[in-house]
N, C-alpha and C positions, 0 to 999 in steps of 0.2 A: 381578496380585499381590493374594493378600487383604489385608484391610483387618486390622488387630488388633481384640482379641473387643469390645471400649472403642468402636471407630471405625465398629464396623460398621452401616450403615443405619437398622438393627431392634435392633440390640442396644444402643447408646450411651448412655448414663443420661443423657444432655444431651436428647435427641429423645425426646417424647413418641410414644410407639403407638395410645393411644387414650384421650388426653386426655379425660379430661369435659366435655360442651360445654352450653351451655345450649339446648340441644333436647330436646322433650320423645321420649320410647322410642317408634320407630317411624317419627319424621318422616324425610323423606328430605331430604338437605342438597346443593345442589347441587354438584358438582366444581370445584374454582377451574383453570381453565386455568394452564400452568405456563410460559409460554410465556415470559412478563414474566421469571420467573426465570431461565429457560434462557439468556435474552437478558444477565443480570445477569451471569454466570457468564461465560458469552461475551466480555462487554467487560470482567470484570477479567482473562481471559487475555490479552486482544491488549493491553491497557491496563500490567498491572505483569510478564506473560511475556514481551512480544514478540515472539511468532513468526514477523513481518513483518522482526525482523532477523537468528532465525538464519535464516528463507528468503526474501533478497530477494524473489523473484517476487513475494509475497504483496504487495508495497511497490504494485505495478498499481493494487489496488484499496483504498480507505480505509478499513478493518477499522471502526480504533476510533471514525472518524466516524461510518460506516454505523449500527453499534451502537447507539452514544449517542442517536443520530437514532430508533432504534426502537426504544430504550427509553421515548422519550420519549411518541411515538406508542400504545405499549402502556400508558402509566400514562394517559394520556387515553380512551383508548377503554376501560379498562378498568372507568373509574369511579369510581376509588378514588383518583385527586389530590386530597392535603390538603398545603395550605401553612399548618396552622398550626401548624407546630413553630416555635419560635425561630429554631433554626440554618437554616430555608426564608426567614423573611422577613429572616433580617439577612442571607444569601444574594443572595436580590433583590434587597434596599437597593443592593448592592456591584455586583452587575450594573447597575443603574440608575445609582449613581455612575461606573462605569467608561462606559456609554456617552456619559453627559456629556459625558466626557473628550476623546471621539474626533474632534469636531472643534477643539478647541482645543490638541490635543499637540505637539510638535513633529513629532513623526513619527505621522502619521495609523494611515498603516497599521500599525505596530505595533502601536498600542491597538488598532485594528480586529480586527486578527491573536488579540491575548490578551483582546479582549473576548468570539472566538468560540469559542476556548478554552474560558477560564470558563463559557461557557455551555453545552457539552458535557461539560464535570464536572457541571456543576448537574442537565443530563440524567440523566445515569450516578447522581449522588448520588440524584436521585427514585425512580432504578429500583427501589435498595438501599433507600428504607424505604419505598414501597411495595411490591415483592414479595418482600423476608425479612421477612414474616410470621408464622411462627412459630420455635419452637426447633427443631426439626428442620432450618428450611433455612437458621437463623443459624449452625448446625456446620456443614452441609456446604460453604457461604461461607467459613468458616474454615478450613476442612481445606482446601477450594481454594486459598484463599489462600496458606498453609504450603507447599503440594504446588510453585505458582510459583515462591514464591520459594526453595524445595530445589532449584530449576532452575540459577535464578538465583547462589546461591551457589557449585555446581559450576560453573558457567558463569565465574564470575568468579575461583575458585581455578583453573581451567584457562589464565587469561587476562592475568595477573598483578596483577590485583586492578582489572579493567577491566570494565563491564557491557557487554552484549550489544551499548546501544546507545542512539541516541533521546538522551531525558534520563536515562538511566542509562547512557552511555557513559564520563563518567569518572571516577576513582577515589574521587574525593571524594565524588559524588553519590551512587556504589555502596554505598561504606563508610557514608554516611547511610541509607542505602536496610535493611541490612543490620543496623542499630541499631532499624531499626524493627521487624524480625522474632526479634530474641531477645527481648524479653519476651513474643510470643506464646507462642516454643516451650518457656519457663521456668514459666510459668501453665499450661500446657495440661501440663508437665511434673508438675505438681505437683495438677493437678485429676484426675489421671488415676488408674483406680482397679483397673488390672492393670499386671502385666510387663509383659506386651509393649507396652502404650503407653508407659508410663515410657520403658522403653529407648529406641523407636521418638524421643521430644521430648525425651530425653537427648541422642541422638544428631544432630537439628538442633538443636539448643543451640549443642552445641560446634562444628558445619558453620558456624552463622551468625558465631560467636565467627573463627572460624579465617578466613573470609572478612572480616571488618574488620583484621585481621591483613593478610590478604593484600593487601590496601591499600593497604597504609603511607602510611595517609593520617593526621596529625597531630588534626584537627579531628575524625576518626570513631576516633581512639584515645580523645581525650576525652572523645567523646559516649559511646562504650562503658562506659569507668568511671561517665557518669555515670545509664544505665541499670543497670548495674551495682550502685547503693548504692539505687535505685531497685526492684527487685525484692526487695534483700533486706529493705529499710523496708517495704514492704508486702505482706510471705510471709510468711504463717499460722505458717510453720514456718520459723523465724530460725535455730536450728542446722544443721537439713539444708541450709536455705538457706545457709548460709557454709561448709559441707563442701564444697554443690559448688560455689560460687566457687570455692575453694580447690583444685579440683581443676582448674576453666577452667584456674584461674592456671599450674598446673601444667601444662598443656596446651601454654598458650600459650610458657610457658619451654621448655620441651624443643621444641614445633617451628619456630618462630618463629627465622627467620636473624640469623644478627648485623646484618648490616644495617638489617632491623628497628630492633631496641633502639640503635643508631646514628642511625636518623633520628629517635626518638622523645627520645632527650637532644638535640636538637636544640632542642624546644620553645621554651625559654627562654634560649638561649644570644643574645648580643650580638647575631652577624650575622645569627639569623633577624628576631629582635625590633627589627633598626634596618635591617638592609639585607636583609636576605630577604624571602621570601614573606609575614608577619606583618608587619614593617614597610610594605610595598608593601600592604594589608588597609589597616592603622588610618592609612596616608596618604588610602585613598577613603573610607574612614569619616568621615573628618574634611571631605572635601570633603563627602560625604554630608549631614551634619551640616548645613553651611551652607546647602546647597540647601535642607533642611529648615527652616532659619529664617528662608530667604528666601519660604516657600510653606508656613507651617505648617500650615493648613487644610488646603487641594486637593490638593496636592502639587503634583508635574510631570506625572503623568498617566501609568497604566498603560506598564510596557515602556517609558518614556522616559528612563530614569536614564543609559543608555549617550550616549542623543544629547543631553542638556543637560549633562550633566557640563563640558563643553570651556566652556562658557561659565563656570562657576565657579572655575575652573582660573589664572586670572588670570595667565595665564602661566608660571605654575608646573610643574616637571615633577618626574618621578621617577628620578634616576638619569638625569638627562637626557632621558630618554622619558616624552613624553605619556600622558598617560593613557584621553585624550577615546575615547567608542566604548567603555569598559573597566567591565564588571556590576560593582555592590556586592559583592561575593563575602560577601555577609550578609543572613538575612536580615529584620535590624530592620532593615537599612540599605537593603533596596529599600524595604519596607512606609514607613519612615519617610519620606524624602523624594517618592515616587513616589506614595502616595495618603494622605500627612498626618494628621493627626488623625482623620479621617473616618475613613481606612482604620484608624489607631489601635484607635478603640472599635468599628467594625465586627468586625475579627478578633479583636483583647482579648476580647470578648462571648464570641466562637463558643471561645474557647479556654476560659472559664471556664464554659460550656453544655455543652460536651464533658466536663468534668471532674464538674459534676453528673451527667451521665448515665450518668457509668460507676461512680460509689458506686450498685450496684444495690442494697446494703441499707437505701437511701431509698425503694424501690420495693416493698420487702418485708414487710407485716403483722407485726407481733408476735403470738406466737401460735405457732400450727399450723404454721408455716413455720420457725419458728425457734427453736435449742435452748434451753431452761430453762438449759444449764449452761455455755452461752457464746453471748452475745445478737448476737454476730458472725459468728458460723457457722451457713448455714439449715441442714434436718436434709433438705430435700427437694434430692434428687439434682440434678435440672434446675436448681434455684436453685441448689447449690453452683456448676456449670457458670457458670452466667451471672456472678455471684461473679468468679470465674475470668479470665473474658473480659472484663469491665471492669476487669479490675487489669491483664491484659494489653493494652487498645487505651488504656489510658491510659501506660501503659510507654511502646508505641508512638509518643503523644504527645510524651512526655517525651524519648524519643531523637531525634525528630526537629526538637524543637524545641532542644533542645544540639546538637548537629552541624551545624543549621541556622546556629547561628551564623557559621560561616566561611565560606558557601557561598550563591549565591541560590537560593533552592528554595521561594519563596514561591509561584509557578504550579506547581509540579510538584504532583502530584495524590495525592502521599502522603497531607499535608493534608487534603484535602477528602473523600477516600474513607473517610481514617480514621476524619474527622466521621461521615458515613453509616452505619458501623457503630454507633458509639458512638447515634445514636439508635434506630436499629432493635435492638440490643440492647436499651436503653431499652421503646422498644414491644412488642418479644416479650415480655419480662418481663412486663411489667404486663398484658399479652394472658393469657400463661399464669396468672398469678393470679388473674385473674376469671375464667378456666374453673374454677380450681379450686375458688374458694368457690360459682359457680353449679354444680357436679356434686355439693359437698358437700351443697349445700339442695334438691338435687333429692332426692337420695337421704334426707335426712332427710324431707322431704314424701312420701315413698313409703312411706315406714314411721310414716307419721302424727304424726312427731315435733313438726313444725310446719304452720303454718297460712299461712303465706304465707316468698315468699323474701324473705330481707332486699336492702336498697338498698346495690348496690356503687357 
């Protein structure tokens, strides 16, 4: 299938063709091996596609371990490991706090288990901002991304609003999952600079919209809405922007079952909020709570919230039934008790680091880049793009950190991958703008204008 005239390779006003680089006319530049990338590409398919669940077989061999493992291997041998972004070393710290952990948890091998985890995100996260390196292969990363989870969506409206599998097998997780890919396809909607892509991220707009729908998952109806006020707060264009809410909305009435709108007045009624599923929440919250004020610092130690609970529990039950063995189903309330203040300001940080690096007009010169007649809007194509994409991976944020609330999805790798982008977008930006002031000063030293380059 082609690509729309926007999305194509060569053609996409995101992807530089022959960027000005600071080499002088003539030099030869070596080829960067793409290997690291192919590799990046790779593990977000097996990683947020899963093709290990629509074909068993694949299940034989450990896809996304193998992956992570060689991307790790490749950002080493490549030469180009730098841990000194922020979100690398408050990274570390948390690895380093987590293994702490693991001989003093109650349950060993859990922390074992999520400490090897994490450290296979961490892998995967290096891949991403060492090898999307430039603008070129932060869109195709993107578009990748989009392409899975187009998978994903049909996958899950074929399914009854069920994922594939893994840690997107249930509906809750899905409907989070699915919160996080409408602000991409809403931004990409809106940066897009022909028909046919319009249409093309109109049309996963409302696929993603209609798959949190198919849901009917309470907690991804609310995160929805509140991606929802979220995109239109920070869309350039506030009218179009609420046309087409209003058109979701519309959407979502006409196809959307009674049943639907049946579980969703549900929310606040008595027997959710005292004996339902929301009552049975803010009962382990509360235990939650106290294990946290029993352990404020340390916490209980990664993946141990299920196995200490029973001792908090003081005999106490729900509805008769224990609760002991039973996840936070939140997730301040695993982060909270499970790795305590520590984990508090370690993750706090990475979320308020995340959010600096996607206002890319911190990254952006006044000037040449940016218009005289709205100081918000650059004038240069690839920078509106980038633009773009930090209003979309912070949307992203935004949805999964609302949906997150009712659900533990603090290990799941939404999170952290989302991180990765957010700073390799960061670094391709600032990459592409010193190519461009060093091809501007070259070109001006060629035509004798000046005498030396200036200091970027």
């Amino acid at each position: 299938m082609a690509l729309p005239h926007s999305l194509h390779p060569d053609r996409t006003p995101f992807m530089a063709r022959t960027a000005p680089g600071p080499y002088p006319a003539g030099r030869q530049v070596a080829q960067e091996s793409k290997i690291g990338f192919y590799l990046v590409m790779l593990a977000m398919l097996f990683e947020f596609g899963r093709p290990q669940d629509f074909f068993p077989p694949l299940k034989v061999i450990p896809f996304p371990t193998l992956l992570d493992t060689s991307l790790a291997l490749a950002v080493f041998l490549s030469g180009k490991a730098n841990f000194s972004n922020p979100q690398t070393k408050l990274w570390l710290a948390l690895l380093g706090f987590m293994a702490l952990w693991v001989p003093f948890a109650t349950n060993n091998y859990r922390a074992a288990m999520l400490l090897k985890d994490m450290t296979l995100y961490f892998f995967f996260y290096l891949g991403i901002i060492t090898f999307i390196n430039s603008t070129s292969r932060m869109h195709k990363l993107i578009f990748m991304w989009l392409g899975v989870h187009t998978v994903l969506a049909i996958n899950g409206m074929l399914h009854q609003g069920r994922g594939v599998g893994g840690w997107l097998g249930d509906e809750n997780d899905f409907g989070m999952e699915m919160n996080v890919a409408v602000p991409v396809a809403f931004f990409m909607y809106q940066s897009a600079n022909n028909v046919r892509a319009k249409v093309l991220y109109l049309g996963l707009l409302g696929l993603f919209v209609m798959s949190v729908v198919a849901t009917s998952s309470r907690g991804g109806f609310l995160g929805l809405l509140a991606v929802g006020l979220f995109c239109w707060f920070y869309s350039p264009r506030k009218v179009l922007s609420l046309v087409t809410g209003i058109c979701l909305v519309g959407l979502v009435l006409v196809a959307a079952p009674q049943e639907y709108w049946d579980r969703m007045s549900t929310i606040t009624e008595d027997s959710t909020m005292e004996s339902g599923t929301a009552g049975q929440r803010m009962f382990t919250w509360g235990i939650g709570w106290e294990m946290f004020l029993a352990n404020p610092i340390f916490g209980v130690g990664q993946a141990n919230f299920p196995w200490t609970i029973g001792e908090y529990l003081g005999g106490r039950t729900w509805q008769t039934k224990s609760l002991a063995g039973r996840q936070a189903h939140s997730l301040y309330f695993t982060l909270l008790p499970e790795l305590g203040l520590v984990g508090v300001l370690i993750f706090g940080s990475m979320v308020c680091l995340n959010y600096r690096d996607t206002r890319i007009m911190r990254f952006i010169p006044l000037g040449s880049h940016v218009t005289s007649k709205n100081s918000e809007q650059p004038k240069d194509a690839h920078l509106m793009y980038a633009v773009g994409f930090g209003n979309a991976i912070l949307g992203s944020l935004i949805g999964y950190l609302a949906t997150s609330t009712f659900i533990s999805t603090l290990y799941y790798p939404t999170f952290w991958i989302m991180m990765a982008l957010a700073v390799a977008l960061k670094n391709t930006t600032i990459a592409y703008v010193k190519s461009q002031r060093v091809g501007q000063s070259e070109v001006r030293l060629r035509s004798g204008t000046l005498s030396r380059s200036p200091l970027l």
